[in-house]
C-alpha positions in Angstrom: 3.6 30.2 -4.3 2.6 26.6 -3.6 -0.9 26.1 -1.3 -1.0 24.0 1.2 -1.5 23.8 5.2 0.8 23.5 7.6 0.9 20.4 10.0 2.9 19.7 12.7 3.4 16.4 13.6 6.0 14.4 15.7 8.2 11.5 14.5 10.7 10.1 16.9 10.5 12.6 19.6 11.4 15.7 16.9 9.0 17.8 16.0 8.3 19.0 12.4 6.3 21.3 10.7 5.2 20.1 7.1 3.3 21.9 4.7 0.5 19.8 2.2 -2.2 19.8 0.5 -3.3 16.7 1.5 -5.6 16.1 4.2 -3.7 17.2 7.5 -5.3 13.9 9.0 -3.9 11.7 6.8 -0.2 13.5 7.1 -0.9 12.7 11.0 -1.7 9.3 10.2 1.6 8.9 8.1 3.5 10.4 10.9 1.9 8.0 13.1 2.6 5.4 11.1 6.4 6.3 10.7 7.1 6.9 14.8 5.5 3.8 15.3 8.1 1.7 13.2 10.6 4.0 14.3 9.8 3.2 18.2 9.4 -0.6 17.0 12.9 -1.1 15.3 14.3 0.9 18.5 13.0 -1.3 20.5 14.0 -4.6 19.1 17.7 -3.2 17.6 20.9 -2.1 19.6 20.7 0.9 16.6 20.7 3.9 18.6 21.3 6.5 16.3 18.3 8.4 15.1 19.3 8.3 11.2 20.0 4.4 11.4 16.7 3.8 12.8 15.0 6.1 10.5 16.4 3.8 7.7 16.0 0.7 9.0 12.4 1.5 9.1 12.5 3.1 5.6 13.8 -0.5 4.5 11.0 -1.7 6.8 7.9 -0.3 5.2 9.5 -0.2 1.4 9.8 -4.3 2.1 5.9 -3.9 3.3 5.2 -1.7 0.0 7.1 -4.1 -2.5 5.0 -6.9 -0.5 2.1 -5.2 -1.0 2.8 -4.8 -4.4 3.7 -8.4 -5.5 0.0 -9.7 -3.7 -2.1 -6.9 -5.7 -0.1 -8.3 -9.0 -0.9 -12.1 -8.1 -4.5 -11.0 -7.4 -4.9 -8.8 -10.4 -3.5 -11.6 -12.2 -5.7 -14.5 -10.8 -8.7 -12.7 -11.1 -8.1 -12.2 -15.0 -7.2 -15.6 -15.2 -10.6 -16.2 -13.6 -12.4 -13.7 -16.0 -11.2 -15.6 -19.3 -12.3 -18.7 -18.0 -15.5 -17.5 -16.8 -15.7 -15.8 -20.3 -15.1 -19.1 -21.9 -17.5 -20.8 -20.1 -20.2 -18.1 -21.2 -19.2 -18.6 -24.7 -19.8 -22.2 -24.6 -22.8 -22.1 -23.0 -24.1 -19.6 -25.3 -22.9 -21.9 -28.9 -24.8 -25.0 -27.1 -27.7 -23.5 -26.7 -27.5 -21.7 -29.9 -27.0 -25.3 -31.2 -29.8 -26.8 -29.3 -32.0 -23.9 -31.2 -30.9 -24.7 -34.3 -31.5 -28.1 -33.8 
């Protein structure tokens, strides 16, 4: 038998009970987060069908998450970039005044 609490939270006007182990805040937050975008999309979209809002803000946040993504990747990628030059600089400096030693 799995552990884990249950939490009730409400997305969209329906209630659900889910059971976690996480944090039953952070499941709140999610849910939060979720009827939030849900309201948003309902809002701005003639969508009046529960399910088709739920998707469009599926497609909503998985844009946001791929986003997300792609930004750590170009940072994680300019900061290594940034580390090997940084590195190289180091290792120059070092020969010169290894040079300037010998000399």
């Amino acid at each position: 038998m799995s552990k884990g609490q249950r939490i009730r939270v409400t997305v969209f006007g329906m209630e659900y009970t889910l059971k976690s182990e996480e944090d039953p805040q952070h499941i709140i937050e999610l849910a939060n987060y979720l009827n939030e975008k849900m309201t948003e999309i309902s809002e701005k979209s003639s969508a009046k069908s529960a399910l088709k809002i739920a998707i469009l803000a599926a497609l909503n946040i998985t844009d946001d998450l791929f986003t997300e993504r792609s930004d750590k990747e170009n940072l994680e990628e300019s900061i290594s970039e940034k580390c090997a030059s940084l590195r190289e600089q180091v290792n120059m400096a070092v020969a010169i005044a290894n040079n300037r030693d010998d000399g």
